[in-house]
C-alpha positions as CSV (number, residue, x, y, z in Angstrom):
1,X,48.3,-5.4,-11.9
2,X,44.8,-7.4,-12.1
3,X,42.1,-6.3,-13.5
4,X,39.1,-4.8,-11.1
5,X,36.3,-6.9,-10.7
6,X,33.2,-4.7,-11.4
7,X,29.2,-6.0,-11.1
8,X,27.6,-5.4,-14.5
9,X,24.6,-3.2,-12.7
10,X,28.1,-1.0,-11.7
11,X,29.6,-0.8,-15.3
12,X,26.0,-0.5,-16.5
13,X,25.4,2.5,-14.1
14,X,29.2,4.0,-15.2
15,X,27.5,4.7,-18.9
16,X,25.8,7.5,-17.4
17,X,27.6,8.6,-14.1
18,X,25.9,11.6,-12.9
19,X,23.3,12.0,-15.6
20,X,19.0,11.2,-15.3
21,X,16.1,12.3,-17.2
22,X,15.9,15.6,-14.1
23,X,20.0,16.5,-15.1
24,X,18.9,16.8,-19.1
25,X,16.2,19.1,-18.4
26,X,18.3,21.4,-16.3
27,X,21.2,20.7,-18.5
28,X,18.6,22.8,-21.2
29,X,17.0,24.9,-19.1
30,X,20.5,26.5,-18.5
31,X,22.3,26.5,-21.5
32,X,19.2,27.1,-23.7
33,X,16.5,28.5,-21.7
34,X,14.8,30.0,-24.6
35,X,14.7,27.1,-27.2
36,X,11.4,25.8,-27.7
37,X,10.8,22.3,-26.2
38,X,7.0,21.6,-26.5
39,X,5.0,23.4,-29.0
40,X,0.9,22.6,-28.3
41,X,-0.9,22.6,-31.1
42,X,-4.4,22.0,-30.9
43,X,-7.8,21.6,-33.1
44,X,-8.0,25.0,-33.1
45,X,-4.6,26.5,-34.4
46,X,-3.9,28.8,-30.8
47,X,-1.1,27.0,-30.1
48,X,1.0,27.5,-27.0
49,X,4.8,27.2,-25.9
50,X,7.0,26.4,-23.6
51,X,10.8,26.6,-23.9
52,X,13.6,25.0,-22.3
53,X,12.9,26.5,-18.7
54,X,9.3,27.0,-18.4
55,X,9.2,23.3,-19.0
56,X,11.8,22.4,-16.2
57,X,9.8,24.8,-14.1
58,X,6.5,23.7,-15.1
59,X,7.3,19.4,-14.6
60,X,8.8,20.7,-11.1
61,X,5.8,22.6,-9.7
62,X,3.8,19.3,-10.8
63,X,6.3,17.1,-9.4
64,X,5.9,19.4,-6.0
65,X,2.2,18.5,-6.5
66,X,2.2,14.9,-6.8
67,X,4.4,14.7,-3.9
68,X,2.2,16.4,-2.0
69,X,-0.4,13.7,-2.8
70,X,2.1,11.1,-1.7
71,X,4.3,10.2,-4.3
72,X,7.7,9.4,-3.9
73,X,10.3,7.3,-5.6
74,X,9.4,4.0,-7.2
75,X,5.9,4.8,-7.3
76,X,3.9,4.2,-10.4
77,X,1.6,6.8,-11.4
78,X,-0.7,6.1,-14.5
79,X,-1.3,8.4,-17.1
80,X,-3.9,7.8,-19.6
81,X,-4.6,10.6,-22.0
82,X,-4.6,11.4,-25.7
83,X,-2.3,13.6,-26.6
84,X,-1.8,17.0,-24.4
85,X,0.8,19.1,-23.1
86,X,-0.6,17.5,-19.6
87,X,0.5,14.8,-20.4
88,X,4.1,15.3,-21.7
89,X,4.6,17.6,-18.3
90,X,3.4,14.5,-16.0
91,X,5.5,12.3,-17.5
92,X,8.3,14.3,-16.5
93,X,7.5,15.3,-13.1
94,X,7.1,11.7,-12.6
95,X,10.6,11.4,-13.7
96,X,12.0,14.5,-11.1
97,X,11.1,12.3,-8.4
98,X,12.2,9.2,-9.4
99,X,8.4,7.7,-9.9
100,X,7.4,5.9,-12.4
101,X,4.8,7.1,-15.3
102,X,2.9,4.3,-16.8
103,X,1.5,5.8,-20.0
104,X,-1.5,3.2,-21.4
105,X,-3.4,3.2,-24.4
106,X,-6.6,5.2,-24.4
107,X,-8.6,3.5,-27.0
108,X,-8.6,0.4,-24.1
109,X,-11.6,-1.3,-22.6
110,X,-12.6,-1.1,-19.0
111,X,-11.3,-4.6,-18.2
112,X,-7.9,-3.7,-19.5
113,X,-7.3,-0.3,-17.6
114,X,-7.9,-2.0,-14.2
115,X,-5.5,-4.5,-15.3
116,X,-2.9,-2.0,-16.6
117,X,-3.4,-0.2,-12.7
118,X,-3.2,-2.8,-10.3
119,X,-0.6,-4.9,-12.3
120,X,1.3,-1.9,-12.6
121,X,0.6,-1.3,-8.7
122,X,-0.2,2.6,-9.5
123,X,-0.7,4.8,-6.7
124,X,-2.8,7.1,-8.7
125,X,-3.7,8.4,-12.2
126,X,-3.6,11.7,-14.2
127,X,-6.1,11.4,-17.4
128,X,-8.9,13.5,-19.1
129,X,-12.7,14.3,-18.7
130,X,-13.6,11.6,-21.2
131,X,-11.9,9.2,-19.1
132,X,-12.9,10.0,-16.1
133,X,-15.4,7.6,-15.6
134,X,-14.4,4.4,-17.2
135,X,-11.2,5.1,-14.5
136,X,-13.2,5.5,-11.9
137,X,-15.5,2.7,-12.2
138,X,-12.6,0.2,-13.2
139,X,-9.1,1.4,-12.1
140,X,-10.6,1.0,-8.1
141,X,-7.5,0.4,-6.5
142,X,-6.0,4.1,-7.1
143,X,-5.5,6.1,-4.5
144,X,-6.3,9.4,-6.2
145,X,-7.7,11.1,-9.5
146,X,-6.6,13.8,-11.2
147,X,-8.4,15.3,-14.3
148,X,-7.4,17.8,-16.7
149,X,-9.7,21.1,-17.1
150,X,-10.1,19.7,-21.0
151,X,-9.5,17.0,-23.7
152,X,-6.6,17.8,-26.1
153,X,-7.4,21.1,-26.3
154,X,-11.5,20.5,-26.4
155,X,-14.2,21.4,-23.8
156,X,-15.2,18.6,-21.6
157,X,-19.1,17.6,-22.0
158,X,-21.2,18.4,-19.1
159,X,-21.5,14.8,-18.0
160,X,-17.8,14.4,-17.9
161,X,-17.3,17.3,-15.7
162,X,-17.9,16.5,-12.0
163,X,-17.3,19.3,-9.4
164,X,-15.4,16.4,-7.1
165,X,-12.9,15.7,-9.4
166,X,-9.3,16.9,-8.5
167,X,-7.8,18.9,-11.6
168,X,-4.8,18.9,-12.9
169,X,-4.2,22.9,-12.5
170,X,-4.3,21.9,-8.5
171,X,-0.7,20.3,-8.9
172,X,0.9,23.0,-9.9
173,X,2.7,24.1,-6.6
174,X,6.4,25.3,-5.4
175,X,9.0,24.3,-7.7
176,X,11.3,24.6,-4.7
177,X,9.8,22.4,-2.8
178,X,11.2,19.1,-4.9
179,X,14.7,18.1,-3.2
180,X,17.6,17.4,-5.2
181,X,18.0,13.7,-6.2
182,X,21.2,12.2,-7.1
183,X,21.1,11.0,-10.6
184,X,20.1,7.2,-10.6
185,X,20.7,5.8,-14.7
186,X,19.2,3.1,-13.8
187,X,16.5,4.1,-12.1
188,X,13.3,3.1,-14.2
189,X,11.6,6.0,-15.7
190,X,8.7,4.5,-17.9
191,X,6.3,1.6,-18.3
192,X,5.0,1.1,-21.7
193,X,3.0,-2.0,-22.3
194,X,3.3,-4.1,-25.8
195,X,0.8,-7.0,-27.3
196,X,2.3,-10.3,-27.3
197,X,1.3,-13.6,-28.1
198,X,-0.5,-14.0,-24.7
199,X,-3.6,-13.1,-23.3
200,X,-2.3,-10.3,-21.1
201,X,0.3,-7.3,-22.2
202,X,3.5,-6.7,-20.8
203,X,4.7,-4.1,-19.5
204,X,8.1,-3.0,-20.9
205,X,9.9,-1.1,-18.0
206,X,12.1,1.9,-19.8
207,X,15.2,3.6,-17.3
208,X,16.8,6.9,-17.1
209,X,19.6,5.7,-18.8
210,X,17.6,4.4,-21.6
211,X,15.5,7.8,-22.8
212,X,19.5,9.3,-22.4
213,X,20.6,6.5,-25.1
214,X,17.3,7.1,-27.2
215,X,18.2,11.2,-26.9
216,X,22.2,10.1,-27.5
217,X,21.8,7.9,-30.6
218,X,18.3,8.2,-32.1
219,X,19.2,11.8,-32.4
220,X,22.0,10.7,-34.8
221,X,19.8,8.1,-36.8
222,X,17.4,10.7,-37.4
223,X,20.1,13.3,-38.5
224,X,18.5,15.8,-35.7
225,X,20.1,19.3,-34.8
226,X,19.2,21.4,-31.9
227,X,17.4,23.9,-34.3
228,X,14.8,20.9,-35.8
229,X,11.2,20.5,-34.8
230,X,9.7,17.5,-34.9
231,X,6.3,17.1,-35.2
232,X,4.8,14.7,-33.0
233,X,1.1,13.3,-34.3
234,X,1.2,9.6,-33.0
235,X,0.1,8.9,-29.4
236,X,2.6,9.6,-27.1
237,X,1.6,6.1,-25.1
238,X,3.4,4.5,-28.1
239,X,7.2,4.0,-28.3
240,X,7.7,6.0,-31.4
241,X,6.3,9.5,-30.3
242,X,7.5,9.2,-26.4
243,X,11.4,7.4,-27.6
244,X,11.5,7.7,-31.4
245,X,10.5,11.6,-31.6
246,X,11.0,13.0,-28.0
247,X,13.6,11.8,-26.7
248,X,15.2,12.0,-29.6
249,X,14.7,16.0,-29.5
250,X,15.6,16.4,-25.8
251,X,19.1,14.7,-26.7
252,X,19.9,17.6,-29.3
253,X,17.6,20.2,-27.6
254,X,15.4,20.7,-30.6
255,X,11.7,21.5,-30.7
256,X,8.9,18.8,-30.8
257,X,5.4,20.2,-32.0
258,X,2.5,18.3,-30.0
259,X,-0.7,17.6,-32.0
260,X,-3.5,15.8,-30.2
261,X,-3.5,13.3,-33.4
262,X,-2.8,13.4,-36.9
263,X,-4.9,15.6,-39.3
264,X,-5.1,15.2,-43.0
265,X,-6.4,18.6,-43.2
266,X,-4.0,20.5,-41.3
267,X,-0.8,18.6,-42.0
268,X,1.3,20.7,-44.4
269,X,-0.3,23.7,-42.3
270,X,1.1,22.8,-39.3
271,X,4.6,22.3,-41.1
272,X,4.7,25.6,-43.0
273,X,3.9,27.5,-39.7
274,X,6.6,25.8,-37.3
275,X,8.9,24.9,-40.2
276,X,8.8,21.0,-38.9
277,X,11.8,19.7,-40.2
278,X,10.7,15.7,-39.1
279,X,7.8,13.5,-39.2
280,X,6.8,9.5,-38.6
281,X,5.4,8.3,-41.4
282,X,3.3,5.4,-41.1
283,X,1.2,4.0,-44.4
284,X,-2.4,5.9,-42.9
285,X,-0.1,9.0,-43.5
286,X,0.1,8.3,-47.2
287,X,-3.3,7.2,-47.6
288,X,-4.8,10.6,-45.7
289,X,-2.4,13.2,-47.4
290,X,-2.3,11.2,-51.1
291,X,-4.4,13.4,-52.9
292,X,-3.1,16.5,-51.7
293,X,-0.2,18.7,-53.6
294,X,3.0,18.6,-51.8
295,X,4.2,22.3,-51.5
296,X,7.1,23.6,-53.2
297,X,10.4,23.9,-51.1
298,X,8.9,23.0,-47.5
299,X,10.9,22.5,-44.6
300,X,10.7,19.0,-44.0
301,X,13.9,16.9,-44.0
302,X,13.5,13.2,-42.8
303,X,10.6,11.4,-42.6
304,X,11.0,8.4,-40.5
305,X,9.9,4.9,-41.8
306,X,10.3,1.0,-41.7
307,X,11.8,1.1,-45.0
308,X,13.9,3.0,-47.7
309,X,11.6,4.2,-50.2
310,X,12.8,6.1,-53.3
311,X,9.3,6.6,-54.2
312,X,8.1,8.4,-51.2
313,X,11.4,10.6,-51.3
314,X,10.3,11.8,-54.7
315,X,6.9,12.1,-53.9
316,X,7.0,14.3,-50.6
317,X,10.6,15.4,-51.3
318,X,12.2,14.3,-48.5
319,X,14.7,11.7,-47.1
320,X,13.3,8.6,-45.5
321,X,15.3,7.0,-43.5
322,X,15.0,3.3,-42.4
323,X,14.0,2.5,-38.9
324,X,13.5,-0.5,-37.0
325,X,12.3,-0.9,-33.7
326,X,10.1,-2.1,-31.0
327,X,9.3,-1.4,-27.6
328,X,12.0,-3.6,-25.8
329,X,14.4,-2.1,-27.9
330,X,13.9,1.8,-27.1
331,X,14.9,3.2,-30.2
332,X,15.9,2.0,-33.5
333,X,18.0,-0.8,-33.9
334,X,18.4,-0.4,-38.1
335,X,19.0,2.7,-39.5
336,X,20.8,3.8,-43.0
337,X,23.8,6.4,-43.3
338,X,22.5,9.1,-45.6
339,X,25.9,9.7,-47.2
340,X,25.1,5.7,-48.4
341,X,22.6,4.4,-50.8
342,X,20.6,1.8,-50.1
343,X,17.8,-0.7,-51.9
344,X,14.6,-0.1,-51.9
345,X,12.7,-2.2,-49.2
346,X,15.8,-2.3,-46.8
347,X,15.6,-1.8,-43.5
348,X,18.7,-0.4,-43.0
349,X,21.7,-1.9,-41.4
350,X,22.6,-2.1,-37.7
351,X,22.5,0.8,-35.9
352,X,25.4,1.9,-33.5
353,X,25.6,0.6,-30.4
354,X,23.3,-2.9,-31.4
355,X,24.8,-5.9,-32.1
356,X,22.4,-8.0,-34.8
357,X,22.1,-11.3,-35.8
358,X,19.4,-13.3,-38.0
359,X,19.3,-17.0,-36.7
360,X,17.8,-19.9,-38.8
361,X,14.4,-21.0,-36.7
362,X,15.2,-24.9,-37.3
363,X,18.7,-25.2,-36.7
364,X,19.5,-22.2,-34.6
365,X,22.4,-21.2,-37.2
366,X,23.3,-18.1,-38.3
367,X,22.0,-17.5,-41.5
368,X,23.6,-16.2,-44.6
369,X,22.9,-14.1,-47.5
370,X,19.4,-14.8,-48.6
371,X,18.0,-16.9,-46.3
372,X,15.2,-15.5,-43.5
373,X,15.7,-15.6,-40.0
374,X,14.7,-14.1,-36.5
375,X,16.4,-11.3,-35.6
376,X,17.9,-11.2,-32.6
377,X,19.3,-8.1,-30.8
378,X,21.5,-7.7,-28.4
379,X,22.9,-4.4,-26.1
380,X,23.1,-3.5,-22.3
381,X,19.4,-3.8,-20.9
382,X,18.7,-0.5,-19.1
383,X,20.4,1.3,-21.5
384,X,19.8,-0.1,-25.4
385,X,17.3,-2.6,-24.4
386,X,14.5,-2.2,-21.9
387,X,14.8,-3.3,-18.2
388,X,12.9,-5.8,-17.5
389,X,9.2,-7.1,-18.3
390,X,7.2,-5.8,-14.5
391,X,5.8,-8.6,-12.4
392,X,6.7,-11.2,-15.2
393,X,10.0,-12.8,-15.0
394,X,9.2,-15.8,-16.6
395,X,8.6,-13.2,-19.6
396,X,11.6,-11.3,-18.8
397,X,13.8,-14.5,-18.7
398,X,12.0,-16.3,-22.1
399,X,12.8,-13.1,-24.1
400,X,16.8,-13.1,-23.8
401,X,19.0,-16.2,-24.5
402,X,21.9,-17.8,-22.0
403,X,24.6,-14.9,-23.6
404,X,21.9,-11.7,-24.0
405,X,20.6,-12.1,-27.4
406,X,17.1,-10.7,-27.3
407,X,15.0,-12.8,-29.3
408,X,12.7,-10.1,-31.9
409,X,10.6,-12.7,-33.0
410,X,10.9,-10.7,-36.4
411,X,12.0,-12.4,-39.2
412,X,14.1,-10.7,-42.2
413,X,15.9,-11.7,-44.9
414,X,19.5,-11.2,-44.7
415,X,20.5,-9.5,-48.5
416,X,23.4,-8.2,-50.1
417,X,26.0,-6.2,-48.4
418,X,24.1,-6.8,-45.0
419,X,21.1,-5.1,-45.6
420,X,18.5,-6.4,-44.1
421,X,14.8,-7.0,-45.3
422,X,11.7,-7.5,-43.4
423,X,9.2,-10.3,-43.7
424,X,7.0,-11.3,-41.1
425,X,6.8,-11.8,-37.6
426,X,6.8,-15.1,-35.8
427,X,4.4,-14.4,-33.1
428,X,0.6,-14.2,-33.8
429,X,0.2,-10.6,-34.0
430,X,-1.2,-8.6,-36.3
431,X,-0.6,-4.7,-37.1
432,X,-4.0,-2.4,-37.5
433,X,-3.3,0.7,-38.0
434,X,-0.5,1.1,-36.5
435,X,-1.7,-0.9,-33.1
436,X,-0.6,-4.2,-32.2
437,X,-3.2,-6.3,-32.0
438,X,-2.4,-10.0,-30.0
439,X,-4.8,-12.5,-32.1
440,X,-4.4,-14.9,-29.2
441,X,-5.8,-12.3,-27.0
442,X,-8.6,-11.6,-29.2
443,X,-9.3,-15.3,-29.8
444,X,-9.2,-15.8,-25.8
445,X,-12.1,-13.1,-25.2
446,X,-14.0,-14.4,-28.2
447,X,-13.8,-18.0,-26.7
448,X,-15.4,-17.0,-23.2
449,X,-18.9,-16.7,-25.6
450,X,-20.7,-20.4,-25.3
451,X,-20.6,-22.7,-28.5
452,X,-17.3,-22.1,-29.9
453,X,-15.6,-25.0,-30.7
454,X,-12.8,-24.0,-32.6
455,X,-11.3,-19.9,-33.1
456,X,-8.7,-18.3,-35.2
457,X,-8.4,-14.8,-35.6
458,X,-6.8,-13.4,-38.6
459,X,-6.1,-10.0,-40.4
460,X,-8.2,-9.0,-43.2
461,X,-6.9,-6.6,-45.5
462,X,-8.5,-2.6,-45.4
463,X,-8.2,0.3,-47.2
464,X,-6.9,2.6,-44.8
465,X,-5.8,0.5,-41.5
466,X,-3.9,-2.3,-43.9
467,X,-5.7,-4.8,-42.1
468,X,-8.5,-5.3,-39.7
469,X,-9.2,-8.3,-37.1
470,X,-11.9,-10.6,-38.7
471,X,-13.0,-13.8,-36.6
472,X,-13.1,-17.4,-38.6
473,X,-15.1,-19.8,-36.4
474,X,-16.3,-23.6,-36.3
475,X,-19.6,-23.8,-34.4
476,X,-19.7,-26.1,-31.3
477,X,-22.7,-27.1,-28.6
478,X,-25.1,-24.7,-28.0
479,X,-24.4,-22.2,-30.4
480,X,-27.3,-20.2,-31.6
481,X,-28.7,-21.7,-34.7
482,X,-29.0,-17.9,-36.1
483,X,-25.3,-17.1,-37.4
484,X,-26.2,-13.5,-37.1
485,X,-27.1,-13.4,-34.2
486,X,-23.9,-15.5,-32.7
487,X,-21.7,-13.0,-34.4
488,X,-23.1,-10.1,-32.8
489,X,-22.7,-12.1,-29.2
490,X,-19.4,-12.6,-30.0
491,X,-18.2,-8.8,-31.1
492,X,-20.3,-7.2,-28.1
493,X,-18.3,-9.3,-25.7
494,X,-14.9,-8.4,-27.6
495,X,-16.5,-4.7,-27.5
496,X,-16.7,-5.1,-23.6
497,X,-13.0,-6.2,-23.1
498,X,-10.9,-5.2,-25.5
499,X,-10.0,-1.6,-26.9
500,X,-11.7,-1.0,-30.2
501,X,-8.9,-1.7,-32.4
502,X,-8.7,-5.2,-31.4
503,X,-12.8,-5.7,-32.3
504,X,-13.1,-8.1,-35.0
505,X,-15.0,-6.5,-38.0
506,X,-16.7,-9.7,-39.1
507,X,-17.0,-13.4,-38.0
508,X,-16.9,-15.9,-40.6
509,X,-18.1,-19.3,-40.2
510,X,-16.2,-22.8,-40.7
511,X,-17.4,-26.2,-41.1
512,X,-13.2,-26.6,-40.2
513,X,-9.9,-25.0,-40.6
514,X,-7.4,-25.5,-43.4
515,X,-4.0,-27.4,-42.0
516,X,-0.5,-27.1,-41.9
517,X,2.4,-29.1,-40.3
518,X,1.3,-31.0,-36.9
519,X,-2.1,-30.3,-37.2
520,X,-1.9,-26.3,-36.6
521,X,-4.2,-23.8,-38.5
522,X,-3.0,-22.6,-42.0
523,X,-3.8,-19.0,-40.6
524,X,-2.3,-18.0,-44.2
525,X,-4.8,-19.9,-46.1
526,X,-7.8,-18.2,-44.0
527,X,-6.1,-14.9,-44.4
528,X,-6.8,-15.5,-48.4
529,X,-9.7,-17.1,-47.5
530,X,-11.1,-13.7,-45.6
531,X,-9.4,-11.7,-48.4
532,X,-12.0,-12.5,-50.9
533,X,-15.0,-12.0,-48.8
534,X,-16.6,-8.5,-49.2
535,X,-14.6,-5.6,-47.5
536,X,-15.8,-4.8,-43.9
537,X,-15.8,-1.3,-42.4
């Protein structure tokens, strides 16, 4: 008897027969209605909750909402907040009726939100009072606005408040009224867009099928139980809070507590009074809570982090664990067993359900114990790896080779008994704060100011953010003979364009650039060059 011939979209789909983002909420809401899901927990300490079923109920009355402003299955509804329970709950109405949130980065310049909207081909867009305007003046294409009554938790200003403005109260209607849809895997869910090495993001297009892996198999990386609570501090337009943390939770039913962002002042507060038994820890964690004692016996269990560090298990007694991951790869792709030891600096090994290898750049060979590499990843896309890159196939089709390796452009070192070590990344991005920052994107804005003849943007080391951008650049015709005054042309028309993050704190001028092989900048050489000039703010 042959075997059946099946389309990989139809084995893909098999993975999850019967099963969407809407079925794991229900599956909850019926079998623990009373478990805590989101726990708000804002400036002020009144917190608020809602378990398992008043969740359900509350994303299908705003799912009944948005519908009734049009919004139907494939449509792509921006959402650009900080942290709220407002935003959480759109997300998931968006997913009830098979729509599409697109969740963007709130600390981003006009230019880029009306990019983010009409690449993204949003209908409409849920997002604060502080927001309200820059939205409004940029993102023109929508359809509708929607506002929330405050921001995380704090009154709006009067100017922010404008009697015309839909709020987000007004979409609470019928849960009833959203049909039944059968359960789509593949459906996509989510649009989350990443820095690259080009002047415009991509968007990352997440499925159903992948926040079900991310609940499946993240939930076992992080050694989660349905009776944990994670508290959630980074911005939930980030891949760590919305895959890492969340979805994570929902795949146990656990508890995620909901802070607008991190405080210093209120951390081991927050985890004595909701017994948080994970965190993310990124290195501004450890700078902002250094000085403080860490309490005696507290509840937290895992802290999750790039690397295995001994020292930071001592310190805040607690287990790190290892975890890799970007955007394009939903959840983490290394992780450590914590029945096994590990050295300090790994990354972990493969996690289940990835296949890993780390190729030689020159001669595209595997590489073998202690030699560095790319990483490469490879899994299902739709379900380990993301979808597709929206409206960029040429993207899309440059990030995977011939046989489905997707191509990190990490490199590690490949050590002893397979761990792996991290080491830099091949494309020209740097990491501030937490942010990716695309230097080529930063160098393009910089470039549209007359009499630059030559650019290179580079990461200067800071105190708390790790590094910050700083601008090296070679004068060319026309520019102003006051190097003052060029600098401060140059950073206002970054301020205009590109979120703050990605501002350059300085500009440095050249006579010329150190080079390496083929007559490329030694960006190295200018990063110790910045190094030694005085620190910038």
């Amino acid at each position: 008897m042959s075997s059946p011939t099946l389309s990989p979209q139809a084995v893909a789909e098999f993975q999850f027969a019967g099963q969407d983002v809407p079925w794991l909420l229900n599956h909850w809401s019926a079998s623990k209605p009373e478990q805590d899901f989101l726990i708000w927990e804002p400036k002020s300490g009144e917190h608020q909750r809602w378990n398992y079923r008043q969740f359900n109920e509350a994303t299908l009355a705003v799912a009944a909402g948005l519908m009734a402003k049009g919004v139907s299955k494939g449509d792509k509804v921006l959402i650009h907040c900080e942290n709220c329970p407002e935003m959480v709950i759109a997300w998931y109405a968006c997913a009830q009726i098979g729509a599409v949130a697109v969740t963007t980065n709130t600390r981003s310049a006009g230019p880029e939100i009306a990019y983010f909207a009409s690449h993204a081909e949003c209908v409409g867009a849920i997002t604060q009072p502080q927001f309200s305007a820059i939205l409004t003046e940029y993102a023109t294409e929508l359809n509708w606005l929607v506002v929330t009554e405050d921001n995380s938790g704090e009154p709006a200003a009067a100017e922010q408040t404008e009697s015309s403005t839909q709020k987000f109260s007004s979409l609470y209607l019928k849960p009833d009224d959203v049909p039944k849809r059968e359960a789509e895997p593949m459906l996509p869910v989510g649009i989350l867009y990443t820095s690259g090495t080009t002047s415009r993001p991509k968007a990352v297009v997440h499925t159903h099928a992948n926040c079900l892996w991310a609940g499946r198999q993240g939930s076992v990386n992080l050694d989660l139980r349905g009776d944990d609570a994670y508290l959630v501090y980074l911005p939930f337009f980030h891949v760590n809070a919305q895959s890492w943390s969340i979805w994570s939770v929902l795949g146990v039913g656990a508890s995620i507590v909901l802070q607008p962002k991190f405080s210093a002042s209120r951390f081991w507060e927050v985890i004595a009074k909701h017994s948080i038994t994970h965190i993310a820890l990124i290195p501004f964690v450890f700078k902002a809570i250094g000085a403080q004692p860490v309490p005696e016996n507290h509840s937290v269990r895992v802290g999750q982090f790039g690397l295995i560090m001994p020292e930071i298990d001592g310190w805040l007694n607690l287990r790190t664990t290892a975890s890799f991951g970007m955007t394009e790869t939903v959840t983490q792709v290394t992780c450590n067993n914590f029945a096994q030891s590990y050295p300090s600096g790994s990354m972990g090994k493969a996690a289940l359900g990835y296949e890993l290898l780390v190729i030689d750049q020159e001669t595209n060979e595997l590489c073998q114990q202690g030699e560095v590499g790319e990483l490469y990843v490879r899994g299902t896309r739709g379900i380990q790896l993301f979808l597709e890159y929206y409206r960029n196939e040429e993207a899309t089709n440059n990030a995977f080779t011939e046989d489905g390796w997707f191509k990190t452009g990490d490199l590690v070192r490949l050590g002893e008994s397979g761990n792996l070590f991290y080491r830099d990344r091949d494309k020209d991005a740097l990491k501030v704060g937490g942010e990716n920052v695309s230097a080529r994107e930063v160098e393009d804005c910089c470039r549209q100011v007359p009499g630059i003849d030559n650019i290179a943007v580079v990461g200067k080391a800071h105190d708390m953010l790790d590094m910050v951008p700083v601008a090296c650049v070679v004068k060319g015709f026309g520019a102003p003979e006051d190097e003052e005054v060029f600098a401060d042309q140059i950073i206002a028309r970054c301020k205009e364009n590109l979120a703050d993050f990605k501002v350059p704190r300085a500009v440095y001028f050249m006579d010329d650039f150190p080079k390496a092989t083929l007559d490329k900048v030694a960006k190295n050489k200018l990063r110790e060059t910045v190094n030694e000039m005085p620190p910038v703010d």
